[in-house]
N, C-alpha and C positions, 0 to 999 in steps of 0.2 A: 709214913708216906703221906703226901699231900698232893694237891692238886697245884698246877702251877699252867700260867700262860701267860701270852704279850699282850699288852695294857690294850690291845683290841678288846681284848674279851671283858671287859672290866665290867657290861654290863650282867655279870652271872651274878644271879641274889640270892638262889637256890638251888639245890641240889638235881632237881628236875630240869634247870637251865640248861645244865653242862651234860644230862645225857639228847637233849636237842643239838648239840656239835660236834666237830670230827674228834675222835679220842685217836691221841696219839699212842701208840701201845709199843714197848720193847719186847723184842720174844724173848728175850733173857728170861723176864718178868710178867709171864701171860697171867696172873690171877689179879695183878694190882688191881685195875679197875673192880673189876668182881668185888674182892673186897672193901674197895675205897665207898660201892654203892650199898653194898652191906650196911656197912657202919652207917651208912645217910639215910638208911632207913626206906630204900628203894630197891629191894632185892630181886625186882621181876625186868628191872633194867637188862638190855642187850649190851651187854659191855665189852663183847668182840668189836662190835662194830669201829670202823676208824681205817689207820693206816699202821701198820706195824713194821720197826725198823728192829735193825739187827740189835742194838743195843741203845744204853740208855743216855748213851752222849751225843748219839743220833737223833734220839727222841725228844730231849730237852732242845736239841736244837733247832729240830722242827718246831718245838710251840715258841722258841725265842723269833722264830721266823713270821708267825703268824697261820701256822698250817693248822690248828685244831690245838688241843689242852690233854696238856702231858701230867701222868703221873709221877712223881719223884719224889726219893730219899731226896731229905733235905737236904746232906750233907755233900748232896754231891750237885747238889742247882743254889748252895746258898750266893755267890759270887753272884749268880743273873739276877737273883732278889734285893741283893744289895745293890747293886746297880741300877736297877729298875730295867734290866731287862724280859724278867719275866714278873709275876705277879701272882699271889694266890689268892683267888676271889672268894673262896671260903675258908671257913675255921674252922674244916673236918681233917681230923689228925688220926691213920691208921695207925695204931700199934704195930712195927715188925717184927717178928720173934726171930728173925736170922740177924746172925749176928757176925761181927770178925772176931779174930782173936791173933795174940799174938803166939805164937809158938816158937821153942828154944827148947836146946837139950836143958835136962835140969843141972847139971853139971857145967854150965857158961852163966847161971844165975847172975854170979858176979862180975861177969866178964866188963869191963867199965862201958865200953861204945853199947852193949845191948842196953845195959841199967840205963846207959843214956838216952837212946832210943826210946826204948819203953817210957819213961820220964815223960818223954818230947811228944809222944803218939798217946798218953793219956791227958796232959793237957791240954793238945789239940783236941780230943774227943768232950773236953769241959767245956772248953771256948764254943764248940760244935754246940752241946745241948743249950749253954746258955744264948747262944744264937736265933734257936731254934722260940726260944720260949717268948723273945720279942718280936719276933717276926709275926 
């Protein structure tokens, strides 16, 4: 997880910046924050604080908007960073421990469209981390 907003915010330099602005929060994902001030080494941070949307394509929309700075998997805001619709003003990177997976009887192993699948959804996930690492 990362921090992410619209080139408003560009002037954030540290971690103390971004809890002086509206945090955009998804209830999907109420601990992001929490953890993201953790890691910054700001633990006594109020990181309810903000506007909270139903979910995280809500939420990334609001900081593409200009409403406050949203928390986000990268893999699902890299599109607004490539674009320069959003922007991450720091270099603080959450670890996630949840993860996806793909699931299938073990008996369709071979089955050709899944193998194909599978293929196609772990390349993507390569392209994803190596994305990530120049951002």
């Amino acid at each position: 997880m990362r921090d992410f907003c619209s080139g408003a915010y560009t002037r954030l330099a540290k971690p103390d910046d971004i809890a002086r602005h509206v945090l955009l929060h998804s209830i999907r994902r109420p601990s992001d924050w929490q953890q993201w001030f953790d890691a910054a080494g700001i633990p006594d941070c109020r990181a309810e604080q903000g506007m909270t949307f139903e979910n995280s394509t809500l939420t990334y929309q609001g900081a593409v908007d200009g409403l406050g700075v949203a928390m986000a998997q990268f893999a699902f805001a890299v599109d607004d960073l490539l674009s320069g619709r959003l922007v991450a003003p720091l270099d603080i990177r959450v670890p996630n421990p949840i993860g996806y997976h793909l699931v299938f009887p073990a008996e369709r192993v071979r089955v050709p469209k899944i193998r194909a699948f599978q293929s196609w959804i772990a390349e993507e996930a390569e392209q994803t981390r190596k994305s990530d690492a120049w951002l």
